[in-house]
C-alpha positions as CSV (number, residue, x, y, z in Angstrom):
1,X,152.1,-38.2,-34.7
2,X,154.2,-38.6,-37.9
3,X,156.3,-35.5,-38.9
4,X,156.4,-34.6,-42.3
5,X,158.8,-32.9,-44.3
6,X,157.0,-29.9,-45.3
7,X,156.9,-26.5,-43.5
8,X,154.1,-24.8,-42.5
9,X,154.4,-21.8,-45.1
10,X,154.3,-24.8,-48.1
11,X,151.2,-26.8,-47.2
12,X,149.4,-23.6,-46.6
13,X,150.7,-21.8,-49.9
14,X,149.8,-25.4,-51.7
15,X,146.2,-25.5,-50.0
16,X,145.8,-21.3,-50.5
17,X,145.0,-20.3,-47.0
18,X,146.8,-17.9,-44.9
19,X,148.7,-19.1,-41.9
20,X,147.1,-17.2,-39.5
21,X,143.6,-18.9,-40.5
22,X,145.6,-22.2,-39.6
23,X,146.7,-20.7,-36.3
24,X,143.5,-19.0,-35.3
25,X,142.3,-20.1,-32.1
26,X,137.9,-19.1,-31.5
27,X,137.6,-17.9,-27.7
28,X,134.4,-18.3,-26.5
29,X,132.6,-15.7,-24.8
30,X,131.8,-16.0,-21.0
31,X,127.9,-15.2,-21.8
32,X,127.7,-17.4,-25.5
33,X,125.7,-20.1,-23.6
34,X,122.5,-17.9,-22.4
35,X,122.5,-15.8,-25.8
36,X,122.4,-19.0,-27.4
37,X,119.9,-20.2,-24.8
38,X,118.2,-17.0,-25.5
39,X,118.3,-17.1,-29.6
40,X,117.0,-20.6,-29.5
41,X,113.7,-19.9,-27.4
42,X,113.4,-16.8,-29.2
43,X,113.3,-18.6,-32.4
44,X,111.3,-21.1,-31.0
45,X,108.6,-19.0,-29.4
46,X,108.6,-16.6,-32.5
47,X,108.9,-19.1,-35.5
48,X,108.7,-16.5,-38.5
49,X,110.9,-14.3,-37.1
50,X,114.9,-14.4,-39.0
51,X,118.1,-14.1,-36.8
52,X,117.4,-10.0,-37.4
53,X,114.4,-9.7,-35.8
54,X,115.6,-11.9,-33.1
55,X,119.0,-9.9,-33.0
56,X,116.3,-6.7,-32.1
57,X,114.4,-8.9,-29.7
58,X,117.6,-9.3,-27.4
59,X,117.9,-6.4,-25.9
60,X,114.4,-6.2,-24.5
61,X,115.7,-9.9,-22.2
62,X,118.6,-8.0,-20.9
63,X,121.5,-8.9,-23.2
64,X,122.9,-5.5,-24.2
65,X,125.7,-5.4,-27.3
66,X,124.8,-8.5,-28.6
67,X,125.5,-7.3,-32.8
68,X,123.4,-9.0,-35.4
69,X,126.8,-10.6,-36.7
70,X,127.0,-12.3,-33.9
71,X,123.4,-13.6,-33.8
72,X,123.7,-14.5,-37.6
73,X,126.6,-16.9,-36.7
74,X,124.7,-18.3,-33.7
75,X,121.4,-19.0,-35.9
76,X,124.2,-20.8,-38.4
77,X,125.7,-23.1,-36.1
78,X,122.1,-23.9,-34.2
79,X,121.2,-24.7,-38.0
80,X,117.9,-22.7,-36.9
81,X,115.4,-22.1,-40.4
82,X,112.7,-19.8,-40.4
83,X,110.1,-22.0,-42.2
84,X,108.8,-21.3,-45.9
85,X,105.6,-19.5,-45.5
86,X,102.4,-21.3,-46.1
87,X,100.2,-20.6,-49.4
88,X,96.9,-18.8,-48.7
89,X,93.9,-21.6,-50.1
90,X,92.1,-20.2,-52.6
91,X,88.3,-19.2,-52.5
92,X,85.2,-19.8,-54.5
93,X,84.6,-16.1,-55.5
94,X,80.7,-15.7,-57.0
95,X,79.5,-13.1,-59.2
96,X,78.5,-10.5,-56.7
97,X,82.1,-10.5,-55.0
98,X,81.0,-13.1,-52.0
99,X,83.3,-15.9,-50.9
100,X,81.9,-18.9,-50.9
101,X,83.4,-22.4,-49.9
102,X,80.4,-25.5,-49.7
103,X,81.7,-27.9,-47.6
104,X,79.4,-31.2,-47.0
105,X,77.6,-31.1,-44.0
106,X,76.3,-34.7,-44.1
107,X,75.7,-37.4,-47.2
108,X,74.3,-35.9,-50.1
109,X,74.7,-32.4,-49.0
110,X,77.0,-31.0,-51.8
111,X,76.2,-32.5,-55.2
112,X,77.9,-31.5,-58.6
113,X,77.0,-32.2,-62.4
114,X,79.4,-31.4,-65.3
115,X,78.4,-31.5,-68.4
116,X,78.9,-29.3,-71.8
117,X,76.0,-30.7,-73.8
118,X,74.6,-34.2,-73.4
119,X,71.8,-36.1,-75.8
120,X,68.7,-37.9,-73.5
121,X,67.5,-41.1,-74.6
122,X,64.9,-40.1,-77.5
123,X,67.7,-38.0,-79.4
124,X,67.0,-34.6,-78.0
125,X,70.0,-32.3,-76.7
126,X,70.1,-31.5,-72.7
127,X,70.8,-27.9,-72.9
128,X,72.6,-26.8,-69.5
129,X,70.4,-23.4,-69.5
130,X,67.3,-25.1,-69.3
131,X,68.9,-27.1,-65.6
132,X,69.7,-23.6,-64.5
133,X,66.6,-22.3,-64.5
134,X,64.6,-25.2,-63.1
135,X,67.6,-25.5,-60.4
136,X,66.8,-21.4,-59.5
137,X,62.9,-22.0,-59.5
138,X,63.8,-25.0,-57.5
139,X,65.9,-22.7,-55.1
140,X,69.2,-25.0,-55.5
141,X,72.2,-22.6,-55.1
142,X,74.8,-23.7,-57.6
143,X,78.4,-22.5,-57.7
144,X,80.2,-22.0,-61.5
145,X,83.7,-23.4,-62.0
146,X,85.4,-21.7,-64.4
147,X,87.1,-23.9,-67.4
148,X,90.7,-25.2,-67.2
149,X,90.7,-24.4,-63.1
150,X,93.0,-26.8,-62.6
151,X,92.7,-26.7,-58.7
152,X,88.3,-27.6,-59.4
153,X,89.1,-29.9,-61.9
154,X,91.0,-32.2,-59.4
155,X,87.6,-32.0,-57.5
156,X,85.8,-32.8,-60.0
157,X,88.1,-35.5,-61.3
158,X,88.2,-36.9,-57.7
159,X,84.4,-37.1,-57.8
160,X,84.1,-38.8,-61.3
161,X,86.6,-41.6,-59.8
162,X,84.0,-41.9,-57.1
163,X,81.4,-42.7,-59.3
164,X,83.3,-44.5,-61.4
165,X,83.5,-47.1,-58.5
């Protein structure tokens, strides 16, 4: 090893740390392997529980004293993440309060029609009130999708590129 001529006291003034961070020696605790051991499956077994929930948990498997301090620095060095939490999907809520999701049970099952006004052949205007009603006499449950949804209008986007083909 090369000696240099600087002293202790200078390179730690010159890097601003104390000297007794540069001297400080970590002692490892007889019982740091099983409350690691213990965190890990913890965290493994309970996956949306944080180090302070698991810090609680630890007594109950026998290891007494065990301070969430020391738990938090554990769950630090295992790099141990409590995964974001998941978005609840969204329903398909009618006008009487029901939930309602169609998914296809087999081909042509689930059909769809978007339209805001359309012309037929001979000139006359396809008014989407009159499709209602023969759809209800018909007994054809339809669902409404509400303008600028943009999570329907995928859907229906999806489906036009379907035909499309």
């Amino acid at each position: 090893m090369e000696r240099t001529s600087f002293s202790e006291r200078q390179v730690c003034r010159a890097l601003s740390i104390s000297r007794s961070v540069k001297r400080y020696v970590p002692v490892k605790r007889d019982d740091e392997d099983a409350v690691t051991a213990a965190i890990i499956e913890l965290a493994t077994n309970y996956g949306r529980y944080g180090y302070r929930r698991v810090a609680a948990m630890l007594p109950t498997l026998g290891f007494e004293g065990v301070n969430h301090k020391r738990v938090e620095r554990i769950w630090r060095e295992q790099s141990l993440k409590v995964p974001a939490k998941q978005p609840k999907r969204r329903r398909i809520w009618t006008d009487d309060g029901s939930c309602v999701r169609l998914r296809p049970g087999y081909e042509n099952h689930v059909w769809s029609y978007d339209f805001v006004e359309d012309r037929l052949d001979n000139g006359s205007e396809f008014v989407a009130g009159k499709l209602r009603d023969y759809l209800a006499s018909a007994s054809v449950t339809t669902l409404f999708i509400e303008p600028g949804s943009p999570w329907e209008i995928r859907v229906l986007r999806e489906l036009q590129l379907q035909d499309a083909r």
